[in-house]
N, CA, C and O atoms as CSV, one atom per row, in Angstrom:
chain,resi,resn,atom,element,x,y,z
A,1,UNK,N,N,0.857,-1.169,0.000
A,1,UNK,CA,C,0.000,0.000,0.000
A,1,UNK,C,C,0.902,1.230,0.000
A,1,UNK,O,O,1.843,1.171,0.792
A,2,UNK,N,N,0.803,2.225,-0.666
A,2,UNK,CA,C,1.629,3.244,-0.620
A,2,UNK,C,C,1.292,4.459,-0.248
A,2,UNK,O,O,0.627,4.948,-1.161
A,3,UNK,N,N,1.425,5.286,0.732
A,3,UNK,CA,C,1.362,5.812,1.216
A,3,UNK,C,C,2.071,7.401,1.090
A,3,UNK,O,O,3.296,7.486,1.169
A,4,UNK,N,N,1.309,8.535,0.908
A,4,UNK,CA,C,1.931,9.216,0.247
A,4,UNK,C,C,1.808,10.474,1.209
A,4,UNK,O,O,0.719,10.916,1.573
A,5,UNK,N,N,2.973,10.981,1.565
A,5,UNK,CA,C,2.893,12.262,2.744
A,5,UNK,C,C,4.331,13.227,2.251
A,5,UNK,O,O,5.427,12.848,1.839
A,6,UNK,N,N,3.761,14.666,2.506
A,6,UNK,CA,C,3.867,15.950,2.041
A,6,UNK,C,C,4.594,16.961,2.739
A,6,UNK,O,O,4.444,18.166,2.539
A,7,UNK,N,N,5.500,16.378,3.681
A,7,UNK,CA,C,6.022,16.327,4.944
A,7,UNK,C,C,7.857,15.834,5.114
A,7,UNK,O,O,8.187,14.967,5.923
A,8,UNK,N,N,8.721,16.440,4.356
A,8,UNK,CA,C,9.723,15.361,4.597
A,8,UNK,C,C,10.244,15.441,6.238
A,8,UNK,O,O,10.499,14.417,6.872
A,9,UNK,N,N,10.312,16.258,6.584
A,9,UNK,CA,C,10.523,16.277,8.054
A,9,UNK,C,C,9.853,14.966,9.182
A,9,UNK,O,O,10.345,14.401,10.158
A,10,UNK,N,N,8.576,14.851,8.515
A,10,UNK,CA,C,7.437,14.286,9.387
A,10,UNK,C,C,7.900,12.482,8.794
A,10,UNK,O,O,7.531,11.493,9.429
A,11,UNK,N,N,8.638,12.404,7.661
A,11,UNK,CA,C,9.009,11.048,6.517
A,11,UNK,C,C,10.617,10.935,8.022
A,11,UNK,O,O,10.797,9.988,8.788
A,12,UNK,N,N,11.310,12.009,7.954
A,12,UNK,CA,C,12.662,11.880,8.675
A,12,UNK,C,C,13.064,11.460,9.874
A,12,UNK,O,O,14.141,11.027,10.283
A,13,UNK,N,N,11.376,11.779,10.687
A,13,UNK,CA,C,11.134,11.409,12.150
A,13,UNK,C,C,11.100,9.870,11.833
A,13,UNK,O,O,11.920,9.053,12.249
A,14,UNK,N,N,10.318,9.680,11.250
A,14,UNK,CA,C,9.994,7.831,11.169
A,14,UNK,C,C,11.296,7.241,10.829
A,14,UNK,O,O,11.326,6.049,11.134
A,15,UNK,N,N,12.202,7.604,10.385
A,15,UNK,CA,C,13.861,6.428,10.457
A,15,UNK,C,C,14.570,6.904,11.449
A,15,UNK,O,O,15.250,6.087,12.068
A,16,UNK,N,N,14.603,8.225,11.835
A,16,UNK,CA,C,15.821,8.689,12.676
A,16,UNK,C,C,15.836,8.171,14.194
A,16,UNK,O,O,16.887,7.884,14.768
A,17,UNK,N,N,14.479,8.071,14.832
A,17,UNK,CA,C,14.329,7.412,15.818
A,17,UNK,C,C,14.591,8.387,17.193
A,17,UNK,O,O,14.514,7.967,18.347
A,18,UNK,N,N,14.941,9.876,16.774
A,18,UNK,CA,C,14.886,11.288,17.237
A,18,UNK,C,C,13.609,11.393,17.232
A,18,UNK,O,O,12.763,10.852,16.520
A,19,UNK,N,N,13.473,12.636,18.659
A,19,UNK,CA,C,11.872,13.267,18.653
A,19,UNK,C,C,11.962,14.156,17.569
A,19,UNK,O,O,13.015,14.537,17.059
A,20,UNK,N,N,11.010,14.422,17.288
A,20,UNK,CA,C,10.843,15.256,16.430
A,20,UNK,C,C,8.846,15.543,16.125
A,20,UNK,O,O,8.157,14.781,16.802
A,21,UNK,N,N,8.302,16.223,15.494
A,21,UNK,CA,C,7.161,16.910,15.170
A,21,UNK,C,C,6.379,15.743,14.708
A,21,UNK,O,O,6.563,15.021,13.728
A,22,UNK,N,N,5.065,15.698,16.026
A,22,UNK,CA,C,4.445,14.608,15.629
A,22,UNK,C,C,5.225,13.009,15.800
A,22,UNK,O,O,4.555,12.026,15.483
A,23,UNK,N,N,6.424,12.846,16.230
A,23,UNK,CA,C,6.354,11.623,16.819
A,23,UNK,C,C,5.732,10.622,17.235
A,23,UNK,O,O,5.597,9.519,16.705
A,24,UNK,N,N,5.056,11.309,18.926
A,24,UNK,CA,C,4.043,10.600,19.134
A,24,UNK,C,C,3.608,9.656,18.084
A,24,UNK,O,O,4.007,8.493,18.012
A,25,UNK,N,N,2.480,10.405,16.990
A,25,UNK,CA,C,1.748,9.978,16.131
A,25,UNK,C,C,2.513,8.699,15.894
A,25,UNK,O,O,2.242,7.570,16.305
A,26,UNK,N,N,3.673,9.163,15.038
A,26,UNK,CA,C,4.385,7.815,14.469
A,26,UNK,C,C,4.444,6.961,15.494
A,26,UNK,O,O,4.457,5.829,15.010
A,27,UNK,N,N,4.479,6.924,16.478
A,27,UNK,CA,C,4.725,5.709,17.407
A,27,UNK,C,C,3.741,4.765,17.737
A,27,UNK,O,O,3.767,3.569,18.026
A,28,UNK,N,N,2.337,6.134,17.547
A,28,UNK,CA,C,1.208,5.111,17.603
A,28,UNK,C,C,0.689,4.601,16.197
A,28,UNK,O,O,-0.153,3.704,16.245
A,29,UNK,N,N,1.034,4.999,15.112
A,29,UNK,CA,C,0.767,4.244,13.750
A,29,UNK,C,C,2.007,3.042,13.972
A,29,UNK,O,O,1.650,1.874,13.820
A,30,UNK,N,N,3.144,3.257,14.252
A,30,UNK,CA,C,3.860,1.987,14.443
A,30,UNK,C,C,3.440,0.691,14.666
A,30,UNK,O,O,3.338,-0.266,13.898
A,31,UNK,N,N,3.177,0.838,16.036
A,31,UNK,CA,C,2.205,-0.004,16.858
A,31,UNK,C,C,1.326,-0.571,16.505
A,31,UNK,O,O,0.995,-1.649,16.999
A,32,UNK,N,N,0.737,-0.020,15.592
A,32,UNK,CA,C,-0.695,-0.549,14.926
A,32,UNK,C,C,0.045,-1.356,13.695
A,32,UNK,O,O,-0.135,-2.573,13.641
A,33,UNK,N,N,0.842,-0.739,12.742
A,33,UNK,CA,C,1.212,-1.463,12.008
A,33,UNK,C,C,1.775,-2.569,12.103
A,33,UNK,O,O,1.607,-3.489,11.302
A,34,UNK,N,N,2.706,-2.612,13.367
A,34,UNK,CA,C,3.143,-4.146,13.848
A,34,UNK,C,C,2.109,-5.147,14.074
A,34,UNK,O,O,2.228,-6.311,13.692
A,35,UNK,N,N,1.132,-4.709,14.673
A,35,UNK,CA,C,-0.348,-5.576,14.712
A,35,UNK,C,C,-1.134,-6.214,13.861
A,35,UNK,O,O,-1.775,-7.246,14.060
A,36,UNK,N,N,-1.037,-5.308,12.530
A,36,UNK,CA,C,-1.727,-5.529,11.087
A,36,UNK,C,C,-0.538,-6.441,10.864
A,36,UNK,O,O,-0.968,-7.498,10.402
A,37,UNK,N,N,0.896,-6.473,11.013
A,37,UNK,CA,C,1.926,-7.168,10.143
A,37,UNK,C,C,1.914,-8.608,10.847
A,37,UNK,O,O,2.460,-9.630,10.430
A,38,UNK,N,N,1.090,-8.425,12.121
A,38,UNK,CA,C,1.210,-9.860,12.695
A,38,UNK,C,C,0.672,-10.694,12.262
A,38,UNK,O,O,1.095,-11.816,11.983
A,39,UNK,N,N,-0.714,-10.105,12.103
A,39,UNK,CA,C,-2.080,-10.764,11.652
A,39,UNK,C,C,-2.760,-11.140,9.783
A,39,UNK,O,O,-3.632,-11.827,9.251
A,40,UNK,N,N,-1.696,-10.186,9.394
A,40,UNK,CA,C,-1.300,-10.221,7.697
A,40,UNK,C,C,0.446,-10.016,7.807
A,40,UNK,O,O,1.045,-8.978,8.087
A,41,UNK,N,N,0.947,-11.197,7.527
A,41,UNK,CA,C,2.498,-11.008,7.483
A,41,UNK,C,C,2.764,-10.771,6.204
A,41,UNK,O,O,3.917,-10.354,6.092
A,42,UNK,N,N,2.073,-10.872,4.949
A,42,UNK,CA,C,2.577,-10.313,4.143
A,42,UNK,C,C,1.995,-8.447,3.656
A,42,UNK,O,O,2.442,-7.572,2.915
A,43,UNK,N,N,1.495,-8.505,4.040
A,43,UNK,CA,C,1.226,-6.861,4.344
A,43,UNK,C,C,2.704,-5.770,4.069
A,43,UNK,O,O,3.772,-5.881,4.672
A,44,UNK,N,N,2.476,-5.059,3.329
A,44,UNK,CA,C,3.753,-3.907,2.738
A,44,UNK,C,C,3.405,-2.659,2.629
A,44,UNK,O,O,2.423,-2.142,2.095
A,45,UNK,N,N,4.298,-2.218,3.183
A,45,UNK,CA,C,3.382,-0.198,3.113
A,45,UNK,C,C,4.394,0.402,2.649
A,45,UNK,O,O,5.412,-0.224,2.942
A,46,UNK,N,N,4.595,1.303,2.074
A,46,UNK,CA,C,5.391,2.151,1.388
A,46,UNK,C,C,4.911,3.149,1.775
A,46,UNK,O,O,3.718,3.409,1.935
A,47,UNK,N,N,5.935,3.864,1.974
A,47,UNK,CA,C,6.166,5.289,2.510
A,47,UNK,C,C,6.878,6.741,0.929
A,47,UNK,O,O,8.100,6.882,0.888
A,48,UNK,N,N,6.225,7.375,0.144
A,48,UNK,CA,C,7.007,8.134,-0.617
A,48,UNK,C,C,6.495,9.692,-0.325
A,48,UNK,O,O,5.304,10.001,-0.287
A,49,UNK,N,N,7.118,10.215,-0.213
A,49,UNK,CA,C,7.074,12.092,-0.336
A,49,UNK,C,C,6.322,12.630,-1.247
A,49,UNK,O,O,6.519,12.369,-2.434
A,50,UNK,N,N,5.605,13.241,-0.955
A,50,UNK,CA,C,4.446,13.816,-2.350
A,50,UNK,C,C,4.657,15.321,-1.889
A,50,UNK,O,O,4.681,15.827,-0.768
A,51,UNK,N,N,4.763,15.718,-2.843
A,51,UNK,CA,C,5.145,17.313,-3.476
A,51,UNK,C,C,3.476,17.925,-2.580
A,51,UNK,O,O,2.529,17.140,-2.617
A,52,UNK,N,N,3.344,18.861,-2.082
A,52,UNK,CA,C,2.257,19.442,-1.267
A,52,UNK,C,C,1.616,20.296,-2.256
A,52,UNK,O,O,2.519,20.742,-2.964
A,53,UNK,N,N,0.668,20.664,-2.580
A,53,UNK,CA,C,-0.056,21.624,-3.276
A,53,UNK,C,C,0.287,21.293,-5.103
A,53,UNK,O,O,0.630,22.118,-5.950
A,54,UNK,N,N,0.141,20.387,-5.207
A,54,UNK,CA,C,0.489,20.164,-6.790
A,54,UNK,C,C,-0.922,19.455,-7.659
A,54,UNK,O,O,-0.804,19.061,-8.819
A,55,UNK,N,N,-2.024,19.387,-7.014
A,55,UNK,CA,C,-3.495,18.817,-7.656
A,55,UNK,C,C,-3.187,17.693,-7.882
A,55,UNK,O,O,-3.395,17.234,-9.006
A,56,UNK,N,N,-2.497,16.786,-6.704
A,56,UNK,CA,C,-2.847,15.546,-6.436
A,56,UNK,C,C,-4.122,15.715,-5.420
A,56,UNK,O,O,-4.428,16.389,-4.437
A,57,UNK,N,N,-4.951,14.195,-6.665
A,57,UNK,CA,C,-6.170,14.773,-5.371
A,57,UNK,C,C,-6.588,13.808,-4.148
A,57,UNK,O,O,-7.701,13.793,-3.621
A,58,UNK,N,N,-5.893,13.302,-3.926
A,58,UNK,CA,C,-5.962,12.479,-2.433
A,58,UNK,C,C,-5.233,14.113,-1.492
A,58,UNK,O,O,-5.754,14.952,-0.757
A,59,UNK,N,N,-3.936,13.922,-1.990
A,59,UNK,CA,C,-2.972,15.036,-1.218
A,59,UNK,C,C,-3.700,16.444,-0.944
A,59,UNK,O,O,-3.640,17.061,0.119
A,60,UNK,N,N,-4.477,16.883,-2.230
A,60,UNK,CA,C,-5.441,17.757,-2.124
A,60,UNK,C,C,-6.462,17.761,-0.864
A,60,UNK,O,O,-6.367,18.758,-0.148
A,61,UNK,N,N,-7.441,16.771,-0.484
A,61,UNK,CA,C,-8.494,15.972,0.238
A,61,UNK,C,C,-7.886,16.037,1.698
A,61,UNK,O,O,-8.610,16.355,2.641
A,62,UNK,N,N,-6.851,15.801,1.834
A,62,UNK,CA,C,-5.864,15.651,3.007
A,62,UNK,C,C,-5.708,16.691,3.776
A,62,UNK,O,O,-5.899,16.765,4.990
A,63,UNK,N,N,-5.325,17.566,2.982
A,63,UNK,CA,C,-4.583,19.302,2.899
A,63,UNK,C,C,-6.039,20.126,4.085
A,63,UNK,O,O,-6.162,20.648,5.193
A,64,UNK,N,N,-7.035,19.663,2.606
A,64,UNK,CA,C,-8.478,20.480,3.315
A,64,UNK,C,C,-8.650,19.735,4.507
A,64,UNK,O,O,-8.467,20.440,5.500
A,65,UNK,N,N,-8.897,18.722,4.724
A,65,UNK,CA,C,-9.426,18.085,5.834
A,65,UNK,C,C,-8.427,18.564,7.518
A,65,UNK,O,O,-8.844,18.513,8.675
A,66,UNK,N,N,-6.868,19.054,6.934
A,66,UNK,CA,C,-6.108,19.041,7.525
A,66,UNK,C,C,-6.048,20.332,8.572
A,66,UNK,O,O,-5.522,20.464,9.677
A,67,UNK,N,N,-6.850,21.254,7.699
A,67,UNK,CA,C,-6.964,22.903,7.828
A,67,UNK,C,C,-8.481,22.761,8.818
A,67,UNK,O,O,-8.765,23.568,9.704
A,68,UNK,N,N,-9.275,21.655,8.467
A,68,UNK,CA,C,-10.429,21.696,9.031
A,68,UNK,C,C,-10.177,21.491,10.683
A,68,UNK,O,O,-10.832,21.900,11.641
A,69,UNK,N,N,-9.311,20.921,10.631
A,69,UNK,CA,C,-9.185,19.542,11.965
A,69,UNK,C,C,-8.289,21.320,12.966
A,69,UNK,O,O,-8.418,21.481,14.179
A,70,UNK,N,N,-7.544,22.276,12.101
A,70,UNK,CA,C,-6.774,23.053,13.245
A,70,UNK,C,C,-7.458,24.049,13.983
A,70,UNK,O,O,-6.877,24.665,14.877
């Protein structure tokens, strides 16, 4: 599944293993993902960088929802 975030900072936290912005979060998507990988071991997620504001429209959908939620 690939997974597409707009964020390299927020991509840098998830390998470096440093706090950093939104951590937390990653720690609790971690967690969950180890759970899904238990229960589906072949399960694969991909992680790639998507350019922010470019009329991708998931990334688009995201953006708004993102502004809604602050």
């Amino acid at each position: 599944i690939p997974l597409g975030i707009d964020n390299k900072a927020a991509i840098e936290t998830t390998t470096s293993g440093r706090p950093g912005p939104g951590r937390h979060i990653w720690d609790i998507f971690h967690r969950r993902l180890q759970r899904t990988r238990t229960k589906h071991p072949d399960f694969k997620l991909r992680v790639d960088w998507t350019p922010g504001h470019v009329d991708i429209p998931g990334n688009e959908a995201a953006d708004e929802a993102a502004k809604r939620a602050a």
